[in-house]
Backbone as JSON Lines, residues from 0, in Angstrom:
{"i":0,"aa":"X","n":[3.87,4.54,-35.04],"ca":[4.84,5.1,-34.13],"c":[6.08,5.46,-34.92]}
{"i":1,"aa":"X","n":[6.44,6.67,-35.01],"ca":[8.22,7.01,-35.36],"c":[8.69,6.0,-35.04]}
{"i":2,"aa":"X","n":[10.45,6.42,-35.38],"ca":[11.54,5.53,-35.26],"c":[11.92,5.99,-34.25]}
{"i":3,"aa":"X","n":[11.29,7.62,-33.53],"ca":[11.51,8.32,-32.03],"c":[12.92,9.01,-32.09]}
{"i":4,"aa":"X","n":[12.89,10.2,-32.09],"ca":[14.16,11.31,-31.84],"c":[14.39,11.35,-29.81]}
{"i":5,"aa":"X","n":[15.4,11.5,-29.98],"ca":[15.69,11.77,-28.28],"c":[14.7,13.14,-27.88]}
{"i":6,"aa":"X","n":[14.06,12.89,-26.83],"ca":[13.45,13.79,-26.17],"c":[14.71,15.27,-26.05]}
{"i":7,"aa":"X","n":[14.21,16.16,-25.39],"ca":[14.42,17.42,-25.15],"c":[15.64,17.16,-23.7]}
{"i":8,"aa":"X","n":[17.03,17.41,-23.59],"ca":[17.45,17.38,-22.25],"c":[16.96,18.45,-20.98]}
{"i":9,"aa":"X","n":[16.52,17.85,-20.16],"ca":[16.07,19.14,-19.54],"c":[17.21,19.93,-19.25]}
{"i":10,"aa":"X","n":[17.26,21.46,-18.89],"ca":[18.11,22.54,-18.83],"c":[19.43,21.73,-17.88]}
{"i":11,"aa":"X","n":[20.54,21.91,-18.83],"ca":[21.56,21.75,-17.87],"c":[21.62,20.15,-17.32]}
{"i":12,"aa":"X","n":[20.36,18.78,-18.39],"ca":[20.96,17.69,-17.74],"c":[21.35,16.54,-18.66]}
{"i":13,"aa":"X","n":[22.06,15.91,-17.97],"ca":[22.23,14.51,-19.09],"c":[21.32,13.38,-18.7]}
{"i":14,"aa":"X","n":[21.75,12.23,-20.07],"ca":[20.33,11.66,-19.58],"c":[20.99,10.68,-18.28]}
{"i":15,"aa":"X","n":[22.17,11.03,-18.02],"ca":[23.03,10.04,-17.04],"c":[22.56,10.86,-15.68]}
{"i":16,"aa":"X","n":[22.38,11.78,-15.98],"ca":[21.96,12.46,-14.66],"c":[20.47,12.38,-14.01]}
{"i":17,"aa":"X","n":[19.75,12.38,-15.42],"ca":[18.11,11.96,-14.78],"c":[17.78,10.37,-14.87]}
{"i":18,"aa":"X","n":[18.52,9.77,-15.28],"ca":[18.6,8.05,-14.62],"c":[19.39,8.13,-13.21]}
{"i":19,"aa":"X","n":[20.23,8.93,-12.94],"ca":[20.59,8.18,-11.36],"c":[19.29,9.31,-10.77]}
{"i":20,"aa":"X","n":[18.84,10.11,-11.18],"ca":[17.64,10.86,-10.25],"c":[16.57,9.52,-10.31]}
{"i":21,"aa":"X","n":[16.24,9.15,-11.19],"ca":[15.49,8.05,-11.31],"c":[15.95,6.79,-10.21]}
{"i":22,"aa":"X","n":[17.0,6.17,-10.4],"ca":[17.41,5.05,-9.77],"c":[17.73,5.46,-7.82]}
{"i":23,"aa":"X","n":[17.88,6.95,-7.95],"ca":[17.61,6.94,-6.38],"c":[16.69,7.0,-5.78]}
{"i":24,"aa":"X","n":[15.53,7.49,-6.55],"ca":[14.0,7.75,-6.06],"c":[13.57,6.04,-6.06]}
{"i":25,"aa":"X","n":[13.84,5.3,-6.94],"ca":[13.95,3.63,-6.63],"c":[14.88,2.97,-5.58]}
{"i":26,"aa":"X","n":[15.51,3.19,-5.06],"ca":[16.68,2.94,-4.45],"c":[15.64,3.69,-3.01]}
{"i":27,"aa":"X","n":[15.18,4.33,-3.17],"ca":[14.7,4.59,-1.62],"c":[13.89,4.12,-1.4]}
{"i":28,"aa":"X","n":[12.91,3.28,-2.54],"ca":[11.38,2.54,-2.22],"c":[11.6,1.03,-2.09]}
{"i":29,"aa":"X","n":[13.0,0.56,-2.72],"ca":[13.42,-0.63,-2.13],"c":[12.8,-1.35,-3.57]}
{"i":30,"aa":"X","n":[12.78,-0.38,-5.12],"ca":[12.17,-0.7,-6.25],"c":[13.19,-1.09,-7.37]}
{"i":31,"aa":"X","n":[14.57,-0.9,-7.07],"ca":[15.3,-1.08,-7.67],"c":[15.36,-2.33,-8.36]}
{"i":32,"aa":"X","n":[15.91,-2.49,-9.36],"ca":[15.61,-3.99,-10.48],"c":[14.41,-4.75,-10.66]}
{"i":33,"aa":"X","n":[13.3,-4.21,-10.2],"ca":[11.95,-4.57,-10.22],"c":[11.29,-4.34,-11.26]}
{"i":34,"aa":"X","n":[10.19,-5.06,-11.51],"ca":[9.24,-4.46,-12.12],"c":[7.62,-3.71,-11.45]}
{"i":35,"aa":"X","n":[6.66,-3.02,-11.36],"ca":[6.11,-2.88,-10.63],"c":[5.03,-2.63,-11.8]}
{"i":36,"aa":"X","n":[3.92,-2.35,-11.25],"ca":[2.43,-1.98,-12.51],"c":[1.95,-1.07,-10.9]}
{"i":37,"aa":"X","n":[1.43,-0.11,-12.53],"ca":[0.96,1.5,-11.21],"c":[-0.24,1.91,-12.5]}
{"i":38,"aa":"X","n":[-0.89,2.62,-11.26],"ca":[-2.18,3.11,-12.05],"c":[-1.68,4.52,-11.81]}
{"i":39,"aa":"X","n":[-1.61,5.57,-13.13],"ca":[-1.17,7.11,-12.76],"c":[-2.17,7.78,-13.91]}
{"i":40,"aa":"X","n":[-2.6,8.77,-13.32],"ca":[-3.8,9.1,-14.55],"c":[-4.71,8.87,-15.45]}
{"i":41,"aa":"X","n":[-4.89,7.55,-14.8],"ca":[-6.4,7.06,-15.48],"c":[-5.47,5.77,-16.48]}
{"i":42,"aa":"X","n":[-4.51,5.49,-16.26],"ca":[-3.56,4.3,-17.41],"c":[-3.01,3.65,-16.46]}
{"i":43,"aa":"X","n":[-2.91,2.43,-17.15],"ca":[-2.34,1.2,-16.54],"c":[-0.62,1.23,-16.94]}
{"i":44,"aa":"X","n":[0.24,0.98,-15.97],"ca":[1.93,0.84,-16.6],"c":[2.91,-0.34,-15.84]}
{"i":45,"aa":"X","n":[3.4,-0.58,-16.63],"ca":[4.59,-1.53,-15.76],"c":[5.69,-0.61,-16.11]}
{"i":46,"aa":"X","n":[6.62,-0.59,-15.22],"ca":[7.46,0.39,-14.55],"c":[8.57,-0.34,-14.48]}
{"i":47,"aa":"X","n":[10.03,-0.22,-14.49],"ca":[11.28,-0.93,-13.99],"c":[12.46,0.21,-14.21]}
{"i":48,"aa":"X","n":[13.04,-0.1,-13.11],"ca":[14.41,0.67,-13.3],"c":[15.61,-0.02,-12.41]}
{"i":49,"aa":"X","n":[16.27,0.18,-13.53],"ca":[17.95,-0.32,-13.04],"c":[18.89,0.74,-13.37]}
{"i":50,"aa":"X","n":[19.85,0.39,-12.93],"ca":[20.92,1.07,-12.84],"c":[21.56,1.33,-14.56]}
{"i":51,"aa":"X","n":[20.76,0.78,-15.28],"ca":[21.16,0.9,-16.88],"c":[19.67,1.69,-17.3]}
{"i":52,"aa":"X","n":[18.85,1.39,-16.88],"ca":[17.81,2.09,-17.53],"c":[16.21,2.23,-16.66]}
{"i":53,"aa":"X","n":[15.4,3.47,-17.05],"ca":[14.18,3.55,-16.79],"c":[13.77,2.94,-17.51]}
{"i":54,"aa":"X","n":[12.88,2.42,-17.37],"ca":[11.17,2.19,-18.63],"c":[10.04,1.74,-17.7]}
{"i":55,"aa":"X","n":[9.02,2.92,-18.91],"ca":[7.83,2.65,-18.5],"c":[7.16,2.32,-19.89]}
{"i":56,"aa":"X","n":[6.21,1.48,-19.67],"ca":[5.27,0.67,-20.84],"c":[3.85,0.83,-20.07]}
{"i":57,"aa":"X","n":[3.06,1.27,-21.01],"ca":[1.42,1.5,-21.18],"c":[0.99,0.37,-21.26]}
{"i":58,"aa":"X","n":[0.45,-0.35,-20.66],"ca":[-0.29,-1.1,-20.6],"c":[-1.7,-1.4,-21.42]}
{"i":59,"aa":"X","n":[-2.06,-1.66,-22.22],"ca":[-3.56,-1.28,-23.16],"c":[-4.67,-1.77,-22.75]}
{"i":60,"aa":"X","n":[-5.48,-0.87,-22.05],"ca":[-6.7,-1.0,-21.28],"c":[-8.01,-1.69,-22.57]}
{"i":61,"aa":"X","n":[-7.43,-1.82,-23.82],"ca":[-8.87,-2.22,-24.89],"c":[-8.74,-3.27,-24.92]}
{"i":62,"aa":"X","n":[-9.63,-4.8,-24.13],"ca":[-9.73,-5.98,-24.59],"c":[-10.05,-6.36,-26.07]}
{"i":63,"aa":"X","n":[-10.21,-5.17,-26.79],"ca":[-10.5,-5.99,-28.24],"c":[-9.57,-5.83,-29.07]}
{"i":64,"aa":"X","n":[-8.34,-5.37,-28.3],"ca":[-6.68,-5.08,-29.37],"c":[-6.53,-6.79,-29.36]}
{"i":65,"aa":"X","n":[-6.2,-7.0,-30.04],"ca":[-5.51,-8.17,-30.94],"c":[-3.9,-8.64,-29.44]}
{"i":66,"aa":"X","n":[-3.69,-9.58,-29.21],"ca":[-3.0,-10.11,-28.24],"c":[-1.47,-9.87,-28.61]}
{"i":67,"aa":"X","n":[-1.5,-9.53,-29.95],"ca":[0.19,-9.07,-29.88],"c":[0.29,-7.59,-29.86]}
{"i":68,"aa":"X","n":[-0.83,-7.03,-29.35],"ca":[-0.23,-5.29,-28.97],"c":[-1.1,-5.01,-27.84]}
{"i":69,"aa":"X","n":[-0.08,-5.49,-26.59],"ca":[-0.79,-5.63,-25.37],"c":[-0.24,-4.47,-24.71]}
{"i":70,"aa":"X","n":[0.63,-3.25,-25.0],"ca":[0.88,-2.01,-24.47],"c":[2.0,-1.55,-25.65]}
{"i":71,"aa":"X","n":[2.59,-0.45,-25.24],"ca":[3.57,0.35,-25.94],"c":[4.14,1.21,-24.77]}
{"i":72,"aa":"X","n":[5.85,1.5,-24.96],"ca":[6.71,2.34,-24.7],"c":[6.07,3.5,-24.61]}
{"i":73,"aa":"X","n":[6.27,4.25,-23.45],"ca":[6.04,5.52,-23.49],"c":[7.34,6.44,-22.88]}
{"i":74,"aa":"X","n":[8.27,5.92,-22.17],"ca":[9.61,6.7,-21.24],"c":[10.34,5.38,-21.63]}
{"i":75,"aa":"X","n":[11.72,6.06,-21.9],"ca":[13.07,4.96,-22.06],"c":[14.06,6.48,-21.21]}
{"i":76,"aa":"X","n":[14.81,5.83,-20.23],"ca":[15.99,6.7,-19.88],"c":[17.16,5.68,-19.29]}
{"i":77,"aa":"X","n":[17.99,5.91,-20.77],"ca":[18.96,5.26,-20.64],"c":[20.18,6.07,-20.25]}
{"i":78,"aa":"X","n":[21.64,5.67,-20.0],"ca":[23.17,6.34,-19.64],"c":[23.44,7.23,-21.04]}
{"i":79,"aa":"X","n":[22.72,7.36,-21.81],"ca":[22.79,8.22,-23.3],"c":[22.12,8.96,-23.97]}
{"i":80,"aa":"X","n":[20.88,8.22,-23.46],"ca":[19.51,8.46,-24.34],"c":[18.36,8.7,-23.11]}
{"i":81,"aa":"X","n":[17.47,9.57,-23.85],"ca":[15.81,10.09,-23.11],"c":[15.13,10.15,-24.35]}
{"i":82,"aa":"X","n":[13.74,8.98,-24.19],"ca":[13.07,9.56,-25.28],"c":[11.62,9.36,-24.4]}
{"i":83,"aa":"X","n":[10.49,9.8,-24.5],"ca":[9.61,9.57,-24.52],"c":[8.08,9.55,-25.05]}
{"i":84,"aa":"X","n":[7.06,9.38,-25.0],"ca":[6.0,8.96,-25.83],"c":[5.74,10.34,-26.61]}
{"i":85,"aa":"X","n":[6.32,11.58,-26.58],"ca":[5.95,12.8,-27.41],"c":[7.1,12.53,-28.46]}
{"i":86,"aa":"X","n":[8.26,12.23,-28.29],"ca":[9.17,12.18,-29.41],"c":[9.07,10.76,-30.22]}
{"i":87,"aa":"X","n":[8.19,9.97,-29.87],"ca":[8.13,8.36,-30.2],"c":[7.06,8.43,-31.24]}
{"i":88,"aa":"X","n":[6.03,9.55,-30.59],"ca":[4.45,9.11,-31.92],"c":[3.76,10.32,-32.71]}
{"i":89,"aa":"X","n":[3.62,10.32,-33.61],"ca":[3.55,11.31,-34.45],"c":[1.66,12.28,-34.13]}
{"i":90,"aa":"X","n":[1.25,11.31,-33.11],"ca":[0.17,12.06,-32.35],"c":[0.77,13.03,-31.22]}
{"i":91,"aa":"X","n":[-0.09,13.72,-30.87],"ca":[0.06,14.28,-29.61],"c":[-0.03,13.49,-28.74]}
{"i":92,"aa":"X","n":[0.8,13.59,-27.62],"ca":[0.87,12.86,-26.86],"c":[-0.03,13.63,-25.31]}
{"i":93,"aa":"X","n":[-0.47,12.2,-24.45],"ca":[-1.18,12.63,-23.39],"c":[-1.04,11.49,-22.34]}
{"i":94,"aa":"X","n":[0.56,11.07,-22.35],"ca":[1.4,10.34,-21.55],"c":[2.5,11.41,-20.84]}
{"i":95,"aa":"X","n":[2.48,11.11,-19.56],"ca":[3.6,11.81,-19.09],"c":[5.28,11.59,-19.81]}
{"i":96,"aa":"X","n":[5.75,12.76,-19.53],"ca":[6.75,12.96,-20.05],"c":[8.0,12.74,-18.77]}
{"i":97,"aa":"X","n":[8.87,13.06,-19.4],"ca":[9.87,12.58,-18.48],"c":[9.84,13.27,-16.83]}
{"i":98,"aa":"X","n":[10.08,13.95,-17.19],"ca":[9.96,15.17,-15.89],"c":[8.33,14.72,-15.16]}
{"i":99,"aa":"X","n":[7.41,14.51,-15.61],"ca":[6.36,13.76,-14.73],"c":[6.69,12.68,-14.28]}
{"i":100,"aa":"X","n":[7.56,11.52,-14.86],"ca":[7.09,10.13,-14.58],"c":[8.5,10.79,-13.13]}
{"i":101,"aa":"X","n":[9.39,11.45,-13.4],"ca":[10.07,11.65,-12.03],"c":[9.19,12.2,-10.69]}
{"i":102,"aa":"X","n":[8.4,13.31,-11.05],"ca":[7.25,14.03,-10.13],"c":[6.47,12.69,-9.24]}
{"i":103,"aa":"X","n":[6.08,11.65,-10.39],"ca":[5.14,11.29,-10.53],"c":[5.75,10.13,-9.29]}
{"i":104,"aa":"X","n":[6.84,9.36,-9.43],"ca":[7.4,8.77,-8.72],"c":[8.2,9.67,-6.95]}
{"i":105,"aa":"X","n":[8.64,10.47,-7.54],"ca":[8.81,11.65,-6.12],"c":[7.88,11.62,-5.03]}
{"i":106,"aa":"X","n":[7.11,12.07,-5.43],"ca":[5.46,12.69,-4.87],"c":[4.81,11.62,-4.11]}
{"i":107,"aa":"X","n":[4.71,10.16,-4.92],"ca":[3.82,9.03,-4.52],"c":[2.35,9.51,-5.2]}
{"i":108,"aa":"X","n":[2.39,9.6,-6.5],"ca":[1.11,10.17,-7.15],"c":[0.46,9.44,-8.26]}
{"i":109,"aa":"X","n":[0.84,7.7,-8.07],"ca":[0.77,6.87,-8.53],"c":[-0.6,6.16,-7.56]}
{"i":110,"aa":"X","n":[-0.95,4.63,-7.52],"ca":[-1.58,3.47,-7.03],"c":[-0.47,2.36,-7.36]}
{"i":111,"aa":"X","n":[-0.32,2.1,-6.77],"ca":[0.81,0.62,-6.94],"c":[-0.94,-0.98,-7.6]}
{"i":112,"aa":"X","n":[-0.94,-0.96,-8.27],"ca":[-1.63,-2.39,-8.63],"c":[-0.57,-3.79,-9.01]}
């Protein structure tokens, strides 16, 4: 994994602006300071957002990974910073990106597990 460059701002936003988009779409599900685990595209995630930050973490579906790499970072949206799993790993990435995990939470296009 990189040391991760800040993602791309989307047109015209800060990352202060797509964390309170974030924290209100939580704020209406009653998800706020939580943690939650959601099944979204075939991957397992634990999810949390506060008023300081998004994150979402991948969960690692391979029982034969070794017990100290039980998922990885894929979305951080902090009051400064946006990075997510395309600016974090020097693969292509086939984790939603920021602008999905918002869709993704909008919509209800998740499974809550």
């Amino acid at each position: 994994m990189k040391s991760g460059h800040p993602s791309q701002n989307p047109p015209g936003q800060q990352p202060i602006d797509v964390l309170q988009e974030f924290v209100g779409v939580f704020v209406s599900k009653g998800w706020l300071n939580q943690t939650i685990r959601i099944r979204h595209r075939g991957g397992r995630y634990s999810i949390s957002c506060s008023e300081k930050q998004f994150f979402a973490y991948r969960i690692n579906d391979n029982c034969s990974v070794s017990p100290g790499f039980p998922g990885w970072p894929v979305c951080i949206v902090t009051h400064d910073r946006m990075t997510d799993d395309a600016a974090m790993s020097s693969l292509a990435s086939t984790e939603p990106d920021i602008r999905e995990w918002l869709r993704c939470f909008r919509d209800g296009d998740f499974e809550l597990i």
